[in-house]
C-alpha positions in Angstrom: -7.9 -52.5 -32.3 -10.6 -50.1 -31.0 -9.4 -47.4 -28.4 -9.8 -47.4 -25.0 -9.6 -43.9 -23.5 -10.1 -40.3 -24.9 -7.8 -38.0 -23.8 -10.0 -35.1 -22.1 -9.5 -32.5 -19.6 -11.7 -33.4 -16.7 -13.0 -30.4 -14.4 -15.0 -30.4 -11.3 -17.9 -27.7 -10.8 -18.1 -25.4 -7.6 -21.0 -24.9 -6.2 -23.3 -27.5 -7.8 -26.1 -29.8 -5.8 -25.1 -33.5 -7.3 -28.5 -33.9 -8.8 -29.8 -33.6 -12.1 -31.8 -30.9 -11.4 -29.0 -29.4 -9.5 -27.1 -29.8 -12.6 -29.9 -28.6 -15.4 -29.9 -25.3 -13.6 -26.3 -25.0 -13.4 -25.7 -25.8 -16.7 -28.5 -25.1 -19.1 -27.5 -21.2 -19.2 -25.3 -19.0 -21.4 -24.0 -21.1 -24.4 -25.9 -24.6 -23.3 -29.2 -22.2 -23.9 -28.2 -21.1 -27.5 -29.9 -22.0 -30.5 -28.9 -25.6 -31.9 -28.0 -26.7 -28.6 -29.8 -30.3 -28.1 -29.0 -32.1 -24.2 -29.5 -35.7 -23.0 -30.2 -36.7 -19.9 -29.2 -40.3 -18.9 -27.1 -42.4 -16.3 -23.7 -43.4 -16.4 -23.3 -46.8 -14.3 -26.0 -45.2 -12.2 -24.7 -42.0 -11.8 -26.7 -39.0 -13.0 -25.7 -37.3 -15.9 -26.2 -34.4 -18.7 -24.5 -35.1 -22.1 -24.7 -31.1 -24.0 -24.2 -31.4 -28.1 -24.3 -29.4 -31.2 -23.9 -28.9 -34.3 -22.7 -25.6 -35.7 -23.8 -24.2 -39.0 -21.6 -24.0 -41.7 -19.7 -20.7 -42.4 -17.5 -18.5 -44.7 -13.7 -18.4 -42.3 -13.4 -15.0 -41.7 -9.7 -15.4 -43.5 -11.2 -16.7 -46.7 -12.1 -13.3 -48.1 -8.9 -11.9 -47.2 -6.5 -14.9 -48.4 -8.8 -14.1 -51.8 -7.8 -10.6 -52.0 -4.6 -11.2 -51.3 -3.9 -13.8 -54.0 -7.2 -13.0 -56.3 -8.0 -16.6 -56.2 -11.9 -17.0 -55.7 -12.2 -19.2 -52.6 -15.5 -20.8 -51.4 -14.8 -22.8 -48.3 -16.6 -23.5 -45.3 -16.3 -25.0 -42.0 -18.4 -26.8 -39.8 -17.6 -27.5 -36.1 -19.3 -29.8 -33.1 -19.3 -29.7 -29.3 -20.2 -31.2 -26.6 -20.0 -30.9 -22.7 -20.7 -33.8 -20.2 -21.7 -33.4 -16.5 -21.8 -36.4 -14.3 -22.6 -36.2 -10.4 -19.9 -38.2 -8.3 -20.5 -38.8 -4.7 -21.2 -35.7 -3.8 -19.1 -33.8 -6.8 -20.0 -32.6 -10.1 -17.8 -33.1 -12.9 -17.4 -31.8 -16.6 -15.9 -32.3 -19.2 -15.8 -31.0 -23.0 -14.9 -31.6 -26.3 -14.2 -29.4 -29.2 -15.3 -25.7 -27.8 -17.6 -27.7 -25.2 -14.9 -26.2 -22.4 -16.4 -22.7 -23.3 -19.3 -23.3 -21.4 -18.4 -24.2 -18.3 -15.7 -21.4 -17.7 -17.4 -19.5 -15.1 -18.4 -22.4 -13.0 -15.5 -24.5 -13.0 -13.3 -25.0 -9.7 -10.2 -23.1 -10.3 -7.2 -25.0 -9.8 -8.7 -28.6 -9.5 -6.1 -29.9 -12.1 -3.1 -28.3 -10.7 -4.0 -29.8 -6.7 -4.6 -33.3 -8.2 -1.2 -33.0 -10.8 0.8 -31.8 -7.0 -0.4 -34.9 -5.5 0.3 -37.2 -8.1 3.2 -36.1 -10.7 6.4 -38.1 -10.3 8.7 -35.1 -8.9 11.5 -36.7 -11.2 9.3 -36.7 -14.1 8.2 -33.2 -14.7 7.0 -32.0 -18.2 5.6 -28.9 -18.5 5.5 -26.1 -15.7 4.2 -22.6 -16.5 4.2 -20.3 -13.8 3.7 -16.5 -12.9 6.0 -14.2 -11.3 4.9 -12.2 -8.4 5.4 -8.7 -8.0 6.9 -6.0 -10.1 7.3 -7.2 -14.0 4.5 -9.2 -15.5 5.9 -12.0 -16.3 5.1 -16.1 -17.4 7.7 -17.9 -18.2 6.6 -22.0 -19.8 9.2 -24.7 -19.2 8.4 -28.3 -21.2 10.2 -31.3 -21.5 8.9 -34.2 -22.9 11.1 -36.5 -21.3 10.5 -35.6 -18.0 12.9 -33.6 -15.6 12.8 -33.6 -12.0 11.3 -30.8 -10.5 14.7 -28.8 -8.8 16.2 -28.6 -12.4 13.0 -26.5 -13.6 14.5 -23.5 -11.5 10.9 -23.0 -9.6 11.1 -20.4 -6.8 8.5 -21.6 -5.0 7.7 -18.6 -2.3 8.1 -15.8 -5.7 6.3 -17.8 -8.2 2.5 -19.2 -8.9 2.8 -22.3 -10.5 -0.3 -22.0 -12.8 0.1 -25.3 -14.5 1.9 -28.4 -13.9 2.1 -31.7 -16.4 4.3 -35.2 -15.8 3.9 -38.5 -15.6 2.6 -40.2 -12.6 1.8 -44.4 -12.5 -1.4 -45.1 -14.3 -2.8 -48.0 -11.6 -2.7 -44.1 -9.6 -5.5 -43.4 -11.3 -7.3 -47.1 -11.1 -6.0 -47.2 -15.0 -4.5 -50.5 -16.7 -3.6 -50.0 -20.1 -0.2 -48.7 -19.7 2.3 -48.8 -17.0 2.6 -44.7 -16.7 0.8 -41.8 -18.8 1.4 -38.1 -18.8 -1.5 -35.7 -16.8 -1.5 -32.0 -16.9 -3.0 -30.3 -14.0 -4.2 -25.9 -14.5 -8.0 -26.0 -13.8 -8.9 -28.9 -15.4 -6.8 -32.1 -15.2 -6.2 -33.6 -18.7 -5.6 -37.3 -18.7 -6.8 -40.1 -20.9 -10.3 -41.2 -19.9 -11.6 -45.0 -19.6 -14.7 -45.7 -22.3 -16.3 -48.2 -19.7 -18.6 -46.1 -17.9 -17.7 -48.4 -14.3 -13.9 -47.3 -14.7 -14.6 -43.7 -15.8 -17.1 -43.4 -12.6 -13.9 -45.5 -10.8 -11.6 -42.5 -12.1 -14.1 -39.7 -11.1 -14.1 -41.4 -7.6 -10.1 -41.6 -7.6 -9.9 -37.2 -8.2 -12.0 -36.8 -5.4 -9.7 -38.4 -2.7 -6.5 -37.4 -4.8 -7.6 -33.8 -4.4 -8.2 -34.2 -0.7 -4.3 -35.4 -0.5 -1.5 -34.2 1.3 0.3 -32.5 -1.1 4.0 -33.9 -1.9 6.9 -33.0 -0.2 8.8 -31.9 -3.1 6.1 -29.5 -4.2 5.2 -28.3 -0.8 6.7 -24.9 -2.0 4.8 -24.5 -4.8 1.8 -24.2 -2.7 3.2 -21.7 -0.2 1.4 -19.0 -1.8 -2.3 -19.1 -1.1 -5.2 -17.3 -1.4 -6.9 -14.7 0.6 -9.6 -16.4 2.5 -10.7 -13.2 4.8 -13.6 -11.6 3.0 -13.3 -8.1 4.8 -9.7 -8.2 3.4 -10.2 -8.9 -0.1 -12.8 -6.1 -0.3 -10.6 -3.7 0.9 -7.7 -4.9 -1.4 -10.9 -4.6 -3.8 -11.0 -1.1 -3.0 -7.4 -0.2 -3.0 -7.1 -1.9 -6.7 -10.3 0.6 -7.6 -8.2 3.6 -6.7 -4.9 1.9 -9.0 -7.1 1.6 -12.3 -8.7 5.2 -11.6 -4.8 6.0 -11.8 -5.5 8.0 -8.1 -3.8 4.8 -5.7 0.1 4.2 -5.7 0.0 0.2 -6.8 0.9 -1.6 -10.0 -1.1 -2.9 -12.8 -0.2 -5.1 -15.4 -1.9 -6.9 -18.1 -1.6 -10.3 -18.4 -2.9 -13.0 -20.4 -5.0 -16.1 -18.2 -2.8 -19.1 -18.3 -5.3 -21.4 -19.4 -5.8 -19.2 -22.6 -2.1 -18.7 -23.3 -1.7 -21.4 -25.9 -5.0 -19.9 -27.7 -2.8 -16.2 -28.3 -1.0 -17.5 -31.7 -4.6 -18.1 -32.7 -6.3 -15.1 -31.6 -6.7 -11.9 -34.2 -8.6 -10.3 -32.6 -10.2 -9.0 -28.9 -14.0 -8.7 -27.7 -14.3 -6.4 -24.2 -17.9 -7.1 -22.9 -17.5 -4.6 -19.7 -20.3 -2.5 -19.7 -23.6 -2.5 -22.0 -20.8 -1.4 -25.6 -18.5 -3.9 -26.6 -15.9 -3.3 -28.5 -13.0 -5.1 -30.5 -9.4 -5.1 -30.2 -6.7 -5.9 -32.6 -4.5 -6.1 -29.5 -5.7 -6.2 -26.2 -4.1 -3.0 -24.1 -4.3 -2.1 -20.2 -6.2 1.5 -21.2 -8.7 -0.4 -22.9 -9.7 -2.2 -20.0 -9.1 0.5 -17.5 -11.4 2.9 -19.8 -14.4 0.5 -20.1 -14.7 0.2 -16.2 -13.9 3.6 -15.1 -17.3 4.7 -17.3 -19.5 2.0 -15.5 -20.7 4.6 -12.9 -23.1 1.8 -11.8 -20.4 0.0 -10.5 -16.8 0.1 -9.3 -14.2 -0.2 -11.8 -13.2 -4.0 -10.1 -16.7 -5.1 -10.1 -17.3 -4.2 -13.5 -14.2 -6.5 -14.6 -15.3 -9.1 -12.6 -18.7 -8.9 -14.2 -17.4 -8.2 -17.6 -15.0 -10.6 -19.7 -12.9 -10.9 -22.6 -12.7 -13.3 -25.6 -10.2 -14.2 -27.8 -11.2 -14.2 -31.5 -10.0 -16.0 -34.4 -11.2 -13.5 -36.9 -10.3 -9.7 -37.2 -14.0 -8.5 -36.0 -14.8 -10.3 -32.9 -17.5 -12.7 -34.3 -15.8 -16.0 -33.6 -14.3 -16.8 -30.0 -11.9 -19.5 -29.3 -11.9 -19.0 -25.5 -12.9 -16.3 -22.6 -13.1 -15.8 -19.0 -13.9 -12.9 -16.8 -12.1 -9.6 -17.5 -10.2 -9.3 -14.2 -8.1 -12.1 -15.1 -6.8 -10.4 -17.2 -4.6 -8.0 -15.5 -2.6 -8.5 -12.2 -1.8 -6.0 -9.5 0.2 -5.5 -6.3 -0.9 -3.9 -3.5 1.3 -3.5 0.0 -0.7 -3.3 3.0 1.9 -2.0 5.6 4.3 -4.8 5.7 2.5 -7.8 3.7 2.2 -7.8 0.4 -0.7 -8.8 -2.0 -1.2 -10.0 -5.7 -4.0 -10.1 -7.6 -4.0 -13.0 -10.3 -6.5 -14.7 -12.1 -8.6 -12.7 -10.1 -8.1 -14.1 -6.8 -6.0 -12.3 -4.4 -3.0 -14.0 -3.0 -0.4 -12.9 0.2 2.8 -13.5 -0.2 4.3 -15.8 2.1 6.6 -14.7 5.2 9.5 -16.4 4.1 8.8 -14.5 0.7 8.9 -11.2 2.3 12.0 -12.2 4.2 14.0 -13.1 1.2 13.2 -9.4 -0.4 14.3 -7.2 3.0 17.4 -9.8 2.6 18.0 -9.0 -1.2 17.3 -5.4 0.0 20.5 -5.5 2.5 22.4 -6.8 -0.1 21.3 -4.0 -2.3 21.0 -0.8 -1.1 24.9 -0.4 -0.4 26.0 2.3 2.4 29.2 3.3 0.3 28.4 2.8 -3.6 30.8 3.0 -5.9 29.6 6.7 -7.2 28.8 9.2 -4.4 26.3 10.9 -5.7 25.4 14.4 -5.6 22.7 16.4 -3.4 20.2 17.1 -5.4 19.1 20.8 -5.6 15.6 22.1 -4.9 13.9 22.7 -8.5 16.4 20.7 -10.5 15.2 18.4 -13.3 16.6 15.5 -13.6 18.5 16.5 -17.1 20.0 19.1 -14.6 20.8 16.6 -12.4 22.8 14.7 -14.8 25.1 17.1 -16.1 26.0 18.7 -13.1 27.2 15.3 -12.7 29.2 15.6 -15.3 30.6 18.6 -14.5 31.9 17.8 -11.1 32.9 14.9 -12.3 34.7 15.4 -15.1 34.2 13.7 -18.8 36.6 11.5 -18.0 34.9 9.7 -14.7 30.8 10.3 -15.7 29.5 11.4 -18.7 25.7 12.4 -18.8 23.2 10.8 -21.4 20.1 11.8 -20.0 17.8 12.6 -23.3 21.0 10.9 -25.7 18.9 8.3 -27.5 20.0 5.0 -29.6 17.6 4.1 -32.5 17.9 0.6 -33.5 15.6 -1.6 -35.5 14.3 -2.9 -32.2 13.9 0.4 -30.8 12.7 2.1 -33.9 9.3 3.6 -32.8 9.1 7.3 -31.5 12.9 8.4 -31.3 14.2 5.9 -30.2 15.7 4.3 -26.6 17.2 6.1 -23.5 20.1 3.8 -22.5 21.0 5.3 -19.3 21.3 8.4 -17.1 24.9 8.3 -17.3 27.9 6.2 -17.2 31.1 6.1 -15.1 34.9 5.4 -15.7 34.6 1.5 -14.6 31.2 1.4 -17.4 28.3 1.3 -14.9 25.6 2.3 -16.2 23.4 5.1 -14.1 20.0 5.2 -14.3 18.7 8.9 -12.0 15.1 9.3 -10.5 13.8 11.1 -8.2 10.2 9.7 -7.1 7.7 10.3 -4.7 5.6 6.8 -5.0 6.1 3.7 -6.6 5.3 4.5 -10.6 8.5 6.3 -11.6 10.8 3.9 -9.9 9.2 1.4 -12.0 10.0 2.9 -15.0 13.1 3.6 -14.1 13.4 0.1 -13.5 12.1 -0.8 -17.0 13.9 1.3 -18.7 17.4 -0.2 -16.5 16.1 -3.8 -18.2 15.5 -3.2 -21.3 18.5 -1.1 -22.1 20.6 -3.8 -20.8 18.7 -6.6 -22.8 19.3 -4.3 -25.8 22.8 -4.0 -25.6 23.4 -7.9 -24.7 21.3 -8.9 -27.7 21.6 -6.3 -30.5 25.1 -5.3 -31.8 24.0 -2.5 -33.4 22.9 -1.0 -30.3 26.0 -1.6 -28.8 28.0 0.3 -31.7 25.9 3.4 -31.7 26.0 3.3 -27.8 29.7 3.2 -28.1 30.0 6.3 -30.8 27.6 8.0 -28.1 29.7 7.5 -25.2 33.0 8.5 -27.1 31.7 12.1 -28.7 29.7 13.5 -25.5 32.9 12.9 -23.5 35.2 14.5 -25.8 37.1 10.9 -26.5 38.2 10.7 -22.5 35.8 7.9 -22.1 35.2 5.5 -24.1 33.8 2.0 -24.4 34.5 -0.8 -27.2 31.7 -1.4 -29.6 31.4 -4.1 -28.1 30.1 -3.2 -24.8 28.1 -5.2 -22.5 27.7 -3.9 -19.2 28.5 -5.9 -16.1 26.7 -3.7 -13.5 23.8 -1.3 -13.1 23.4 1.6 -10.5 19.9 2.9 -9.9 20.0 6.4 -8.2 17.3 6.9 -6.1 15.9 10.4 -4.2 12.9 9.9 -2.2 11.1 13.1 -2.1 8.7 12.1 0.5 11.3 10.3 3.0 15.1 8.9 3.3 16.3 6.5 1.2 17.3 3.4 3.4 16.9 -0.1 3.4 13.6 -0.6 4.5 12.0 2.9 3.3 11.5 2.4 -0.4 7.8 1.8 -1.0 6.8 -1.8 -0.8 5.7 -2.4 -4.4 9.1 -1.1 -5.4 11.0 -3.1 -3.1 9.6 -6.4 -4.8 9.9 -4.4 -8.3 13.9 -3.6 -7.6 14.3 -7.0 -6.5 13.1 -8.7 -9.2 14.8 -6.9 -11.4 18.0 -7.1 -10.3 17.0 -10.9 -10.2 16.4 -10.9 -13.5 19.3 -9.0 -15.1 22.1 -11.2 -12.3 20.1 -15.0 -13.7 19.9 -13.7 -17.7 23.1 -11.9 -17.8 25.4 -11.9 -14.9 24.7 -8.0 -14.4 25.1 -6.5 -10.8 22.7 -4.2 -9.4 22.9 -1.5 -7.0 21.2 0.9 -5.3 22.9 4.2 -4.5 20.3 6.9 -2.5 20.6 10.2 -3.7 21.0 12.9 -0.2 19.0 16.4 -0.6 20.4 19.2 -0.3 20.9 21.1 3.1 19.8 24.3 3.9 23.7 24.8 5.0 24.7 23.5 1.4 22.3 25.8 -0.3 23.9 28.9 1.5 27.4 27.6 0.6 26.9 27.2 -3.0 
């Protein structure tokens, strides 16, 4: 029995005029132009359309040589790959779609987010399959949740107003879609929207027509959340967030950059061996794609900004170790995300559209804030003196103190075979008699509270997941305090203190710098929903001119 769809991932084009000639011009550029490349153009059901294809030449995988050294075996094999891309104009709309590396080419014209409006508007809500969304604020993170079964969406964990749902994948009633041969089938919405695709040209045009009002949809209540987060539409605005982001990559501007890898390319990392920057007029290629390549390449545009050389520049990922053969790209600002506070509101950069977080976002961090910045911690800290390092700091700390109630660690470092490179891994500042760990800094803008705040994570992820960190930790602890404190080898901390002094300004509630705030909050997010670890904040008083004359 012959088949009667193809699964495909259907996009829509921005920008486009519905014609063929709108569509020629659109189209026949970049890869469509290259050598090889032969086009159709024809109607579908009466509908105007472009069928792209090619044939690629055969060629040496750039692994054969190396699999030959490495076994001295004499390998001679070759590949040989096709593609294709179809655009179709639907009442009013221009569509894609491609097959083999056919998706390549229509990258920078595609409508982002098509897929993932039309998946909100049409996934059962009890029959969730795949989410994988991006945190907002402070640590880069994307976390991928699949279950083949289907699981409604409240058990995915999804915090709507903190989170960008990037893509979304379940099942939704096939007659949804005007489709008959099955009673449901599974979708999966990120830019593109892949679904199985009718082979009669009437029901595929039928299907087109069905995106176009599903897209215009009210979205479903159950999701509503996950579309709380939208993106800047004020063009004055994203300019100036523009020009606030220039100043973070020339290092001069008190925001946060991370790198990140485009959601629609994560499942092509395992793949990749290798990176080709294209920002500026010399390329170069990457084993590993690193934020100070990318910052480098667009701070020596001079011609341009460093943001509008990324947005004109863009990345591919390679499947061979010198940059030759691409298995996906996009434009090189999505490949880092920033945060940038404008007074109160707070922006994110992602896929390189700017977002504002949402009110009731920014009310749940100056909540989380209340809870914790605490008026009476458990360890009153010092003033700190004028001049003093923090290494200073530390053991002065443990000299009031007392070995027995804090013992300093500043510069005491564990090497385990996770933390092997360099010398190894700062656990904490210090640690008290009820085994807190401290973690001191004093800061005068957002980037050294965030690695203090790094540094808080990963020591705790170390010594919840590797026992040999938690032994040597444990020798540590007992030999700098002379045996009066001590910790069983076992140790897994159940809180975290992070010491703050604001050099600028008092250390309250609502004075730590906005990108920090949504850093300490997510961290102590992070650390309470992995391991059950409290955080709090404890603010760090300078020292009076009256308590400078006394000592």
């Amino acid at each position: 029995m012959s088949s009667t769809t193809l699964r495909a991932t259907v996009y829509r084009i921005a920008g486009v005029k519905p014609t063929m000639e709108g569509m020629f011009d659109a189209t026949t550029s970049g890869r469509l132009a290259g050598p090889g490349v032969d086009f159709h153009a024809f109607e579908i059901a009466g509908a105007p359309a472009i069928l792209y294809y090619s044939q690629r030449s055969t060629a040496e995988p750039a692994w054969c040589p190396r699999l030959s050294q490495l076994t001295g075996l004499p390998l001679a094999l070759l590949r040989q790959e096709a593609e294709a891309v179809l655009v179709v104009a639907v009442d009013g709309h221009v569509y894609a779609l491609g097959c083999g590396q056919g998706y390549l080419s229509i990258s920078g014209i595609k409508e982002r987010g098509f897929g993932l409006r039309c998946a909100l508007r049409t996934v059962d809500p009890g029959q969730v399959q795949d989410v994988v969304r991006r945190a907002i604020g402070g640590f880069s993170r994307q976390d991928s949740t699949m279950a083949p079964d289907g699981i409604p969406i409240g058990v995915v964990g999804v915090r709507g107003y903190t989170e960008l749902v990037k893509r979304l994948g379940g099942l939704i009633k096939a007659s949804d879609l005007g489709l008959n041969h099955r009673e449901s089938i599974s979708v999966e919405g990120g830019d593109g929207l892949r679904l199985p695709i009718p082979l009669e040209q009437v029901k595929f045009l039928a299907l087109l027509r069905r995106l176009n009002e599903i897209r215009d949809r009210q979205v479903r209540p159950e999701f509503e959340s996950l579309e709380a987060i939208q993106p800047v539409g004020d063009e004055a605005l994203s300019q100036r967030l523009d020009a606030l982001l220039d100043e973070g990559l020339r290092e001069s501007g008190d925001i946060g950059v991370h790198l990140v890898i485009p959601a629609d390319l994560g499942e092509r990392r395992h793949g990749c061996r290798s990176y080709l920057i294209k920002v500026g007029s010399v390329p170069i290629v990457r084993d590993e794609l690193d934020l100070a390549d990318l910052q480098g390449r667009c701070k020596v545009q001079y011609s341009r900004t460093p943001v509008a050389a990324l947005r004109e520049g863009r990345v591919d990922m390679c499947s061979d170790g010198e940059g030759t053969q691409s298995i996906g790209h996009t434009s090189a600002i999505r490949w880092i995300e920033a945060t940038v506070p404008i007074g109160p509101r707070i922006y994110q950069l992602s896929d390189g559209e700017w977002y504002e977080c949402s009110t009731v976002y920014l009310d749940s961090i100056k909540r989380r804030m209340r809870e914790l910045v605490v008026e009476q911690p458990e360890l009153a800290m010092l003033p700190w003196h004028p001049d003093e390092t923090e290494e200073d700091y530390n053991r002065r700390m443990q000299r009031h103190f007392g070995s027995a109630t804090y013992v300093c660690l500043d510069r005491y470092l564990v090497r385990t075979p996770q933390h092997s490179r360099g010398r190894g891994m700062e656990v904490c500042d210090g640690i008290t008699d009820r085994h807190t760990l401290v973690h001191v800094k004093a800061a005068a803008s957002s980037e050294p509270l965030g690695h203090q705040f790094n540094q808080a994570l990963i020591s705790t992820q170390a010594l919840y997941e590797e026992p040999e960190a938690r032994a040597k930790f444990s020798a540590k602890v007992s030999r700098l305090s002379g045996g009066q404190l001590t910790v069983p080898e076992d140790f897994r901390p159940e809180k975290v203190i992070l010491a703050i002094l604001l050099k600028d300004k008092e250390l309250t509630r609502d004075s730590l710098y906005p990108f920090a705030q949504v850093a300490l909050v997510n961290l102590a997010d992070t650390l309470m929903r992995q391991y059950g670890v409290t955080v709090e904040v404890a603010a760090i008083p300078v020292e009076s001119a009256h308590d400078a004359e006394a000592a």
